[in-house]
C-alpha positions as CSV (number, residue, x, y, z in Angstrom):
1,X,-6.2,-6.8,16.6
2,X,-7.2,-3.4,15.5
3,X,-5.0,-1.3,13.3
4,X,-6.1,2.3,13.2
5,X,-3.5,4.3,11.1
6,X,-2.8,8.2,12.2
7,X,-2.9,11.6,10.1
8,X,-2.4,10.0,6.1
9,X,-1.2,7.0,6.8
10,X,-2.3,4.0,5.4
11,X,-2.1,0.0,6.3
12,X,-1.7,-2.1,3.3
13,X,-2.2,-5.8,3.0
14,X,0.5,-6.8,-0.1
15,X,-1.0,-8.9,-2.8
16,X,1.7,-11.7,-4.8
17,X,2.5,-10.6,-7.7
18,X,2.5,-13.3,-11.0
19,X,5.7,-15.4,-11.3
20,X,5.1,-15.6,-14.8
21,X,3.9,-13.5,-17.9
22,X,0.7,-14.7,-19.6
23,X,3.1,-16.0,-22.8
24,X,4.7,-19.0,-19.8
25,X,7.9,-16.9,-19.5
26,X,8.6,-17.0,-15.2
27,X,9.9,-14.2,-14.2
28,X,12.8,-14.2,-11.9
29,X,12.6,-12.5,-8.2
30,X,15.2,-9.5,-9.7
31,X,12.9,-8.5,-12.1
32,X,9.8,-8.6,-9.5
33,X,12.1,-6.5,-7.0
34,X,12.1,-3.5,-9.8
35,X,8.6,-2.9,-10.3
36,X,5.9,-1.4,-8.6
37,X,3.8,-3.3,-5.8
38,X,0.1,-3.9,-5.4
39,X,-1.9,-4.3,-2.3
40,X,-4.7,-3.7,-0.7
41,X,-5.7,-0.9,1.5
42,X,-7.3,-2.3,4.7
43,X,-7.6,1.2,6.6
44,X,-6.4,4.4,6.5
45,X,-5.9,7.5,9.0
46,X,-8.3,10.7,9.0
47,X,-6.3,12.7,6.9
48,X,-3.1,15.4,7.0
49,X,-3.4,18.3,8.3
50,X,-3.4,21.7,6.3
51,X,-2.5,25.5,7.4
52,X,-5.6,25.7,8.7
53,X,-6.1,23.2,10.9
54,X,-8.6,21.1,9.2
55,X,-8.0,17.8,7.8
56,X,-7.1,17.1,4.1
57,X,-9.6,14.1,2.9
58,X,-7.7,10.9,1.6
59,X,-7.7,10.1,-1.8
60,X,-7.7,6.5,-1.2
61,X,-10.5,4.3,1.2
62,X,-10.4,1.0,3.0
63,X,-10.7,-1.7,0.0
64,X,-9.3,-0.2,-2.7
65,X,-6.5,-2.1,-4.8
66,X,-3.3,-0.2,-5.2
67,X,0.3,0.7,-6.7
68,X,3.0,1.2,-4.0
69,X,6.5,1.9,-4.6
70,X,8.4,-0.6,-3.2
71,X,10.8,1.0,-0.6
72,X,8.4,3.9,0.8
73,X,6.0,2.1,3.2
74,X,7.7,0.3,6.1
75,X,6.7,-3.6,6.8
76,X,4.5,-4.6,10.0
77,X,3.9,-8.0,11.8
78,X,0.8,-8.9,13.5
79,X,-0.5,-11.7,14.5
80,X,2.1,-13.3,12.1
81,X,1.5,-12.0,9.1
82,X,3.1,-9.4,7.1
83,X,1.7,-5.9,6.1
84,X,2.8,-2.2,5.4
85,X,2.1,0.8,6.9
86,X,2.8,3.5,4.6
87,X,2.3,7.8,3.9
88,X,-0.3,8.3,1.6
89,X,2.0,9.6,-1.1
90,X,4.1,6.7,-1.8
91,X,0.6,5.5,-3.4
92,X,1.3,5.7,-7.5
93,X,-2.0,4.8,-8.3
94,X,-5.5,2.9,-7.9
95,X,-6.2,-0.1,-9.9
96,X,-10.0,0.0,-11.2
């Protein structure tokens, strides 16, 4: 199924976080819940509109690894598998 998102929206794929710290501590799912989430964007939408009338370019493109804040994007099913569709601005940051 296609998914093409509209004005700055974008459709995210999450990526699991690690259960444990690189020292063998696990973390429980609490302190997952608290921090920021990473995914993966796997499209976005043409842009926002300004004033104008033309369309703001997105700051973000289709493969690039993200940080999402973790109650702003709403969670999608398709074809059985979760995803989130999202604004552009609850994006915190792009992991290089």
């Amino acid at each position: 199924m296609q998914f093409k998102p509209l004005s700055n929206r974008v459709f995210i794929e999450v990526q699991e976080g690690e259960a444990m710290t690189k020292s063998g501590i696990v973390l429980p799912d609490t302190a997952e819940k608290e921090k920021p989430m990473r995914g993966k964007i796997l499209a976005t939408g043409p842009g926002k509109m300004n004033e104008k009338g033309e369309r703001s370019a997105m700051s973000v493109k289709v493969g690039d690894m993200v940080l999402f804040k973790k109650y702003g994007p709403d969670e999608v099913e398709l074809d059985g598998k979760k995803y989130l569709v999202g604004d552009e601005d609850d994006i915190l940051a792009i992991l290089e």
